[in-house]
N, C-alpha and C positions, 0 to 999 in steps of 0.2 A: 515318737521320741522315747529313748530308754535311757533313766538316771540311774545310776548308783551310787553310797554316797558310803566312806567309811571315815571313821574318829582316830587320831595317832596321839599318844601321846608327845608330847614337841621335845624331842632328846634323839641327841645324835643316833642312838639305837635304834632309831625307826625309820629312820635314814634310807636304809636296803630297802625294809617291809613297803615303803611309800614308792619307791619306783616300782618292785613286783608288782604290786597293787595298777598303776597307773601305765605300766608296760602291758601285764595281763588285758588289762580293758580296750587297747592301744590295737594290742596285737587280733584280740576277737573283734574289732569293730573296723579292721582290713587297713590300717596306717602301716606304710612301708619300716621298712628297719629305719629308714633316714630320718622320717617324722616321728616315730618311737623316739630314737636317740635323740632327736632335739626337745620332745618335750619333757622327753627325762631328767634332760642336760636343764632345762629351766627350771621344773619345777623341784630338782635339786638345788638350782642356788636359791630361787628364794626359799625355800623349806631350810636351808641351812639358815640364812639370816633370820628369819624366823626365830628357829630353835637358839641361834649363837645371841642373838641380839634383843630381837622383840620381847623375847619375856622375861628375860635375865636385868635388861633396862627396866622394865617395867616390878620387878620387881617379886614375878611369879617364878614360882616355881614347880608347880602341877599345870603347867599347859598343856593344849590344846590344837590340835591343827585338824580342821573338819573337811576332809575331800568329797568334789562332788564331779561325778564323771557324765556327760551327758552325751548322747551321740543324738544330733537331731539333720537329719535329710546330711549326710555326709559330710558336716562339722563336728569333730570330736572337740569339747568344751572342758577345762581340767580348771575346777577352782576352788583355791586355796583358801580359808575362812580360818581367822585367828584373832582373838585378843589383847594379844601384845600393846607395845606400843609403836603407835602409829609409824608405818613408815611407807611414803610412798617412792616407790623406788623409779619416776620420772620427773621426780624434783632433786636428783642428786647425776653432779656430773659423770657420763660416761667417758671414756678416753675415746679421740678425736682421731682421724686419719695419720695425723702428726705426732700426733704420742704415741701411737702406734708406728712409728717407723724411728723413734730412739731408741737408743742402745738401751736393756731391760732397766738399769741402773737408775737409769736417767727419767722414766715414767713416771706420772704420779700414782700414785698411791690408789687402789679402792675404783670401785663402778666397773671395771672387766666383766667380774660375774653376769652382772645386770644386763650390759653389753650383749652377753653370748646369748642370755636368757632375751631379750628383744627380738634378738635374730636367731634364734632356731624354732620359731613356733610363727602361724603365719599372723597370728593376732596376740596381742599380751594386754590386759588394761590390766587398771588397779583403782581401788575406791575404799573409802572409808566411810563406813554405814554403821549408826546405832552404835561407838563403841569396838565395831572389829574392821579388820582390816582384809578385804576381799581381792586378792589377787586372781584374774582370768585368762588362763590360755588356751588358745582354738587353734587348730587342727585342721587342716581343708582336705579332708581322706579323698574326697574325685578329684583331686590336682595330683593325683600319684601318675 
């Protein structure tokens, strides 16, 4: 099993630096461009709410987002460790088959992101331990 693990500050400016980061590890640990780009596509949207939401609710302002990369027997594991305020993002509705086939106008509002992020990584959890908020997304590199 090999970990890696790096610190972002939680601002839109690290935004780019956090998928390099999670691309680079992505791409030497043999994940196709398709599972690249989906866990980047996820672990962009919650790094966004994160950074737009968790700590600006919460109140901070020097945040934190702690990545930890793990490739264990060809499971690439990407997970997000933060402070904020709590938010687990499968207690909040995503749009349904039906909302997705109204005119844009007409949709409600919020959970797409979330949505995309479920579905472009072959596993997502989420937990709230001690105070932070641990977002997990896996990667199945021998289903390429």
């Amino acid at each position: 099993m090999n970990t890696e693990t790096q610190i972002f500050e939680a601002s839109v400016d690290s935004l780019e630096p956090m998928r390099d980061f999670v691309s680079e590890k992505a791409t030497a640990m043999g994940a196709s461009t398709k599972q690249n780009y989906g866990l980047c596509l996820a672990i962009d949207e919650i790094a966004t709410n994160i950074i737009r939401y968790g700590y600006p609710l919460a109140g901070i302002t020097d945040g934190k987002v702690e990545f930890e990369v793990v490739n264990d027997a060809g499971k690439l594991t990407v997970t997000l460790t933060d402070s904020g305020l709590p938010f687990d993002p499968f207690a909040h509705n995503v749009p349904t088959e039906e909302d997705m086939n109204k005119p844009l106008e007409e949709r409600p509002i919020g959970g797409l992101g979330i949505m995309m992020a479920q579905q472009s990584v072959d596993e997502f959890k989420y937990e709230f331990v001690d105070g932070k908020n641990i977002n997990s997304f896996t990667v199945n590199i021998q289903s390429t």
